[in-house]
C-alpha beads as a LAMMPS data file, in Angstrom:
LAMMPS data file: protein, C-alpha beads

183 atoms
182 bonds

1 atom types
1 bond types

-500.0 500.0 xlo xhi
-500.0 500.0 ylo yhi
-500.0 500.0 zlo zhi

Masses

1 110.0

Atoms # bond

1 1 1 -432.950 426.367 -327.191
2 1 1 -432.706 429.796 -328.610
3 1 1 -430.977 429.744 -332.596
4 1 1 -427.786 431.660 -330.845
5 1 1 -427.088 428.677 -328.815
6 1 1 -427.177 426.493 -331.328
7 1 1 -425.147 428.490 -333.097
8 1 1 -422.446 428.471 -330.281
9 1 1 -422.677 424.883 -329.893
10 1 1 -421.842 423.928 -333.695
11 1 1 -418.760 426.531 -333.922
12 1 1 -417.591 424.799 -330.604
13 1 1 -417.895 421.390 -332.464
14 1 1 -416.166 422.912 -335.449
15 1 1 -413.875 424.591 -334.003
16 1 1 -413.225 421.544 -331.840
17 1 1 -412.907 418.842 -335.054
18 1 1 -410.374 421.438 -336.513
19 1 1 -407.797 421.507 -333.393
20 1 1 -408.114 417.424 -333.205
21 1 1 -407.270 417.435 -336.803
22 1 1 -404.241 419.501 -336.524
23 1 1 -402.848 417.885 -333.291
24 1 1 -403.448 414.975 -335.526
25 1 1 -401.072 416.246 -338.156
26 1 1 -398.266 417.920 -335.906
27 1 1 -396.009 414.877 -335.637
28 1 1 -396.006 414.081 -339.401
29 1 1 -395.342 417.365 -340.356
30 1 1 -392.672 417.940 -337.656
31 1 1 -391.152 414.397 -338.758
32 1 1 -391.236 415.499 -342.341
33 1 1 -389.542 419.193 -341.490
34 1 1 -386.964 417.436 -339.743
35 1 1 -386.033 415.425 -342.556
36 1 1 -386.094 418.392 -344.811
37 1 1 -383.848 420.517 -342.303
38 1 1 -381.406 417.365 -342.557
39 1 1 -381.203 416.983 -345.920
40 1 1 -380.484 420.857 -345.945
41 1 1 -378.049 421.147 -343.290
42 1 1 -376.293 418.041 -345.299
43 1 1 -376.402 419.797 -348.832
44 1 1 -374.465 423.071 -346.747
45 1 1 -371.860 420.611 -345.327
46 1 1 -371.241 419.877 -348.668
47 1 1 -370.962 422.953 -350.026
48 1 1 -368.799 424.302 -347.630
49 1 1 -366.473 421.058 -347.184
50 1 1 -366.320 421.441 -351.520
51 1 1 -365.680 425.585 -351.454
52 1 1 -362.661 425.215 -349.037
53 1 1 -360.852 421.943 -350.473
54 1 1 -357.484 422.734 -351.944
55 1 1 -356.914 421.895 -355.442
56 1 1 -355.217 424.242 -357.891
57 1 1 -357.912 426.761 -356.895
58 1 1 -360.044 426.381 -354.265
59 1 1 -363.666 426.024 -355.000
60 1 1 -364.746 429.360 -354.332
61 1 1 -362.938 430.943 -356.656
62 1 1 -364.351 428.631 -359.086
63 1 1 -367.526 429.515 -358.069
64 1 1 -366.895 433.609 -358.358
65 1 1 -365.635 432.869 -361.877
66 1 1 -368.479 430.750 -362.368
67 1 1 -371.273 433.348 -361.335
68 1 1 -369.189 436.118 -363.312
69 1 1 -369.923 433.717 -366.595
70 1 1 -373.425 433.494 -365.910
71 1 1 -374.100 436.971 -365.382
72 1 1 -371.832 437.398 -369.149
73 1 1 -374.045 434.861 -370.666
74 1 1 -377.389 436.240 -369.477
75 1 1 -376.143 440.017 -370.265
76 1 1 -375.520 438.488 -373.916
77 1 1 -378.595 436.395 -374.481
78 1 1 -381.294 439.415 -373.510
79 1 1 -379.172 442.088 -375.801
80 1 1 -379.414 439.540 -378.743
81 1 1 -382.438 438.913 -377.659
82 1 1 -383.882 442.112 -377.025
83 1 1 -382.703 443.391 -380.947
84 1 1 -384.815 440.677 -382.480
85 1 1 -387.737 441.134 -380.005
86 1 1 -387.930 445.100 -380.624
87 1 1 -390.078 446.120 -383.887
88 1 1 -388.220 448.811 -386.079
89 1 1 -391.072 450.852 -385.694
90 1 1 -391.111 450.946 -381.944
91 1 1 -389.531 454.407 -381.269
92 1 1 -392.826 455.457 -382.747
93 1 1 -395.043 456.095 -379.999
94 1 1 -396.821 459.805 -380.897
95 1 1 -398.568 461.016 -383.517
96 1 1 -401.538 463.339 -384.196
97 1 1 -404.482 460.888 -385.519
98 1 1 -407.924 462.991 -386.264
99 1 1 -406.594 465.990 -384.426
100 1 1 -405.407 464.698 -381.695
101 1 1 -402.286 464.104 -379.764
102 1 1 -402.040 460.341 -379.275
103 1 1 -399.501 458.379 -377.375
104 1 1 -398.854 454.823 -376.964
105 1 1 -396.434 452.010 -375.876
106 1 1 -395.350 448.522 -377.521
107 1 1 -395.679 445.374 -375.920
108 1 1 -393.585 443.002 -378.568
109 1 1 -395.543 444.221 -381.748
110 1 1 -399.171 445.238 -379.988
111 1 1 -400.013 448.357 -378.929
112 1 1 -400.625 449.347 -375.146
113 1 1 -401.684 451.868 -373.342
114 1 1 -403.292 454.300 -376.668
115 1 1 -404.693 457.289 -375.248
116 1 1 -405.074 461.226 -376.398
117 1 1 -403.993 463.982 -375.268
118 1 1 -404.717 468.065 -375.700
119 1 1 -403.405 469.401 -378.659
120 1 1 -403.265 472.868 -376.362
121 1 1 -402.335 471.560 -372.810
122 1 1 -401.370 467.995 -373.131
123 1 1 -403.774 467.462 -370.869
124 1 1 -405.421 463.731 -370.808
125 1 1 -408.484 463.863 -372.345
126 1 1 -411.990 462.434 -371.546
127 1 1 -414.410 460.686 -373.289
128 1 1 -418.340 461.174 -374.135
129 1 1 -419.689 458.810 -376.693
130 1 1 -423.332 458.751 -375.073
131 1 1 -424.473 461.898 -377.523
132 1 1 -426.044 459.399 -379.678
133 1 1 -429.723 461.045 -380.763
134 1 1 -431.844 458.947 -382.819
135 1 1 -431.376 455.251 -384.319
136 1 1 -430.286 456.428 -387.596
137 1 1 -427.561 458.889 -386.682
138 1 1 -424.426 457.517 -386.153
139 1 1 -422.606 457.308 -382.575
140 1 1 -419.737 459.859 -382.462
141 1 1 -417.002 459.642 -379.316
142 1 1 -416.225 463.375 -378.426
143 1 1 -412.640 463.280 -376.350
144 1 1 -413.316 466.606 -374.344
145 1 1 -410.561 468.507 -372.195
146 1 1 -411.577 469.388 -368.793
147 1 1 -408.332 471.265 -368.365
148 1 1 -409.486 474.172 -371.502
149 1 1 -412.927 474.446 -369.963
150 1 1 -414.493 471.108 -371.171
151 1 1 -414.416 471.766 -374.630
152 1 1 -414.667 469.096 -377.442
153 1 1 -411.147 468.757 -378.667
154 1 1 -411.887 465.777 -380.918
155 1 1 -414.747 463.398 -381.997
156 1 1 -414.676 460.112 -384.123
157 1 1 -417.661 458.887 -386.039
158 1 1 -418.474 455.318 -386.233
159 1 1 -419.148 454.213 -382.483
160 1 1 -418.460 454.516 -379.246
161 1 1 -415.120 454.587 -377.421
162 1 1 -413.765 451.043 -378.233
163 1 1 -414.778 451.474 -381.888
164 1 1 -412.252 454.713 -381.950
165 1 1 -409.333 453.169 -380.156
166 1 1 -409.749 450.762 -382.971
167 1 1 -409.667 453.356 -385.760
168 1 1 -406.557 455.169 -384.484
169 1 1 -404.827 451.269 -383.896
170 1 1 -405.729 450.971 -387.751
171 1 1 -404.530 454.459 -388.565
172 1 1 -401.089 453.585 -386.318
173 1 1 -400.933 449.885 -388.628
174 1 1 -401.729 451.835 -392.011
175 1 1 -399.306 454.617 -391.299
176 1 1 -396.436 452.198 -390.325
177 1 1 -397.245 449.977 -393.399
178 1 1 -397.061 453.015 -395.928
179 1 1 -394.062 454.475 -393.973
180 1 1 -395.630 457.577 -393.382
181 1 1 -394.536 457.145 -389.854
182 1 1 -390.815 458.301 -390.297
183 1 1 -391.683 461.741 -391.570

Bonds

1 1 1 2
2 1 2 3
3 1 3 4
4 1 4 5
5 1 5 6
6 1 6 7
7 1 7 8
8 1 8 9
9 1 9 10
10 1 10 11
11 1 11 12
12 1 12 13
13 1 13 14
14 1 14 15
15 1 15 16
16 1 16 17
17 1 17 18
18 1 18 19
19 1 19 20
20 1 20 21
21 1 21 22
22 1 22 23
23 1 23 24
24 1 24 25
25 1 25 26
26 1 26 27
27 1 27 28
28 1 28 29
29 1 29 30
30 1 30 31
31 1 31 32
32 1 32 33
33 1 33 34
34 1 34 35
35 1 35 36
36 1 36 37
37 1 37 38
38 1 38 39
39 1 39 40
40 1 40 41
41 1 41 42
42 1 42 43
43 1 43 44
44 1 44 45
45 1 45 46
46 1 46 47
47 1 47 48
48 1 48 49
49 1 49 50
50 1 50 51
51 1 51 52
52 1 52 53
53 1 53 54
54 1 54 55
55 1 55 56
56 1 56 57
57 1 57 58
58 1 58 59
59 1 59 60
60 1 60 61
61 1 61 62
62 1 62 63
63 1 63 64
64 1 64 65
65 1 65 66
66 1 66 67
67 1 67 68
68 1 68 69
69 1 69 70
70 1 70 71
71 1 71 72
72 1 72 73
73 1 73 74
74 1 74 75
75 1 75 76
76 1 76 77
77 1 77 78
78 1 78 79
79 1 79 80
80 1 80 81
81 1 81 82
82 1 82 83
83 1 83 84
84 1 84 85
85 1 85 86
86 1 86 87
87 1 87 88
88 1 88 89
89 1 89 90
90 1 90 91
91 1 91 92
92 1 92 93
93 1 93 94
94 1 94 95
95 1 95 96
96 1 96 97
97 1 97 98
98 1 98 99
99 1 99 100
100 1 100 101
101 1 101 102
102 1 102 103
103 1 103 104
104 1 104 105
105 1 105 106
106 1 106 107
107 1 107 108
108 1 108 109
109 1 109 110
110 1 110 111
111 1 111 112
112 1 112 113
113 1 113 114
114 1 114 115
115 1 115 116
116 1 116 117
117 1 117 118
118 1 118 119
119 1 119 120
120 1 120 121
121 1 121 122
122 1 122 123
123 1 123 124
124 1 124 125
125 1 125 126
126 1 126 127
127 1 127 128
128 1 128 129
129 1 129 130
130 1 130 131
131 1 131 132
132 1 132 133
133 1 133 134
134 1 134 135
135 1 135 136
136 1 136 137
137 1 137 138
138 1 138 139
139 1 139 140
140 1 140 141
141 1 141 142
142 1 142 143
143 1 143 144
144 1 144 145
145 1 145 146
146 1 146 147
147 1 147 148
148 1 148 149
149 1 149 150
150 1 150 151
151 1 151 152
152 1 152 153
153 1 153 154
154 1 154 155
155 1 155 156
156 1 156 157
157 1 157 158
158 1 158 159
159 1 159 160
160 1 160 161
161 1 161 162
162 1 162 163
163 1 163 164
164 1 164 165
165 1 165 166
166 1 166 167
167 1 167 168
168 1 168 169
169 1 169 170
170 1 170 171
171 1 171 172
172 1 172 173
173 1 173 174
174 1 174 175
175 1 175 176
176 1 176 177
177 1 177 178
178 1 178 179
179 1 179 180
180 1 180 181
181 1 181 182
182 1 182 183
């Protein structure tokens, strides 16, 4: 027998084995989704038997004024919520950090999303920290614009690109710790 017709024969078993297994399985699964589709169908009744009963106000009245107060109490919780969530420093999301235009966003109290932009053309700017020479010479991350014919618009010393994300986080954290953020 030739390797393809084995093949054929074992995904003709398999595939076999699989069908048996779910004609195996159809009657307790349809017995199981018929009792689910009861209970259901029974929980509707209810509801609808409870909405149109006549008391001093029938039910679903109750049960507009009732989604109108849950709405009101959600609305209230995330506005109370959202004043103590929000850092008084989070309308501060620019600056210029080693001569560049930075922006950012705040997730609770961490920063997201730090990147730099052209001082010139706000254009977003890329990186090059692979300018490294020798062993001894320290790796600087140039942040060129490809917008102002790829010219070096910025560089930071000290590594390579996650090393100056870091630095302009720390500047962010000093300058919002000495308040020189609000000027």
């Amino acid at each position: 027998m030739s390797e393809s017709s084995i093949k054929n024969i074992r995904n003709g078993v398999v595939a076999s084995v699989i069908a048996g297994i779910i004609l195996l399985l159809v009657p307790t699964v349809r017995g199981y989704a018929s009792l689910a589709l009861d209970w259901i169908w029974s929980g509707v009744i209810l509801l609808w038997d409870g909405l149109f009963e006549y008391y001093s106000f029938s039910g679903w009245f109750l049960l507009v004024i009732f989604a109108f107060a849950i709405v009101g109490f959600l609305t209230i919780f995330f506005a109370i919520k959202s004043n103590f969530d929000a850092p008084e420093h989070s309308e501060y999301k620019e600056d210029s950090i080693f001569n560049l235009k930075w922006r950012w966003r705040w997730s609770g109290h961490e920063i997201t999303n730090l990147w730099c932009f052209c001082p010139s053309c706000d254009a977003t700017l890329v990186y090059d920290d692979s300018s490294k020479n020798s062993f001894y010479e320290p790796t600087v991350t140039h942040f060129i614009c490809e917008n102002c014919s790829n010219t070096t618009k910025g560089t930071i010393t000290g590594g390579a690109k996650s090393y100056a994300l870091g630095a302009v986080r720390r500047e962010i954290d000093r300058r919002i710790r000495t308040g020189e953020h609000e000027h």
